[in-house]
N, C-alpha and C positions, 0 to 999 in steps of 0.2 A: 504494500500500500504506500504510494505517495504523499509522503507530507509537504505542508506547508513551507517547510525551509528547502525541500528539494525545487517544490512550484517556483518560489520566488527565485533563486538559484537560475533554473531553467530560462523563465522568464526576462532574465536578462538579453538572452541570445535572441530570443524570436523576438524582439523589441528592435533590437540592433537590427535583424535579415530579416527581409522578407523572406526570400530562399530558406533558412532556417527554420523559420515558422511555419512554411508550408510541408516544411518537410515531416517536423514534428507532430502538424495536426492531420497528414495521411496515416500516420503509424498510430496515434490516439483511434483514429477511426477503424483504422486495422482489427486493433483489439478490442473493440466494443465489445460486450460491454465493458470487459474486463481492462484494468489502467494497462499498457505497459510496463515490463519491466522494469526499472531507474535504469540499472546498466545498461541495456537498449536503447532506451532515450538519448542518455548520455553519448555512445560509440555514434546516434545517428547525428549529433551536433560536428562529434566531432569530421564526421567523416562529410557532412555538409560546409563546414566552417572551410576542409579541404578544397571543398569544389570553387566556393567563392571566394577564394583568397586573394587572388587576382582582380576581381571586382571590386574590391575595398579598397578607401583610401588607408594610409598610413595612422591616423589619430584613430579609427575606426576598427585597427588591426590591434594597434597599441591597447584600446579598452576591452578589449573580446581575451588577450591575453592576458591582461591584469586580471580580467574578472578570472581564470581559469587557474590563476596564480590562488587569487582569495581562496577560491574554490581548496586548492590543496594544502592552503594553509587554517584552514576551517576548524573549528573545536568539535564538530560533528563529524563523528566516524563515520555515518553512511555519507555523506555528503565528499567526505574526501574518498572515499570507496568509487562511487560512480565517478566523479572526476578524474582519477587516477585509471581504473580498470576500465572507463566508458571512454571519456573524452582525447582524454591523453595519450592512452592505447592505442585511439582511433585517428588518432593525428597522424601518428606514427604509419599505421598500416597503411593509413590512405595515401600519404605520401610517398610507400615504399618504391614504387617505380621512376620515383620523378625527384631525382637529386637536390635540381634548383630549389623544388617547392618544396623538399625537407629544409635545403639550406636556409630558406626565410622564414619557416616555421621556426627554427633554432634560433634564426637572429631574434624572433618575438616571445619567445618562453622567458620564462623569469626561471629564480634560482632551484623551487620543488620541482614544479612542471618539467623541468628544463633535466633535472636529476629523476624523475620517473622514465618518463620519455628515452631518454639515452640508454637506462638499465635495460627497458623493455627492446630498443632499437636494438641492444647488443646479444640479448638474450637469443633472440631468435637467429645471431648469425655462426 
C-alpha cells in the first residue's frame, strides 16, 4: 500500500514531466484496481526520467536530481528502498547502452545517488 510520503515523493516528478506523469498514470491504470507496486512506480520514473533527459533544460535536470538525492537521503526506509532499488536502479539500466546519456546522468547524481548507482553499475559487470 502506498503512503502519503511515497504520493508526495512521487508527485514531484509528474509535476516536473508531462512524459512522467503520463507514464505513471498508464501503469496506475494498468493495475486497477489494485495500486502498483512502489518499486515499479519508482524503476518507471526512473527509466522515463531516461527517455526525457534530453528534453530538459539544465535547472530542470538539476531539480529532478536533487529531488532523487533527498529521496536517498530520507529518514524513511521505504522511501529510500524505492528510490535506490526503483529509480536509481532504473537510471542505471536505462542508460546501459548509451554511454553519453550515463555520462550526464553521472554528471547530475549527487553524492548517495551517485554511490548506489555506481555499486549497482558495477555489480552487474
Amino acid at each position: 500500500m502506498m503512503n502519503n510520503y511515497i504520493d508526495d515523493y512521487l508527485s514531484f516528478f509528474t509535476q516536473a514531466a508531462e512524459y512522467i506523469k503520463n507514464e505513471v498514470n498508464r501503469c496506475v491504470e494498468y493495475w486497477l484496481p489494485e495500486p502498483p507496486s512502489t518499486i515499479l512506480l519508482f524503476s518507471l520514473v526512473g527509466k522515463a526520467l531516461v527517455n526525457q533527459l534530453a528534453s530538459l533544460n539544465h535547472s530542470e535536470k538539476s531539480a529532478l536530481f536533487q529531488h532523487i538525492e533527498t529521496g536517498m537521503r530520507s529518514d524513511n526506509d521505504e522511501l529510500v528502498t524505492a528510490v535506490a532499488t526503483g529509480l536509481v536502479e532504473s537510471l542505471v539500466t536505462a542508460s546501459d547502452e548509451n554511454e553519453s546519456v550515463w555520462k550526464e546522468i553521472e554528471a547530475y547524481l549527487h553524492v548517495e545517488s551517485k554511490k548506489h548507482a555506481l555499486a549497482w553499475k558495477n555489480f552487474g559487470q
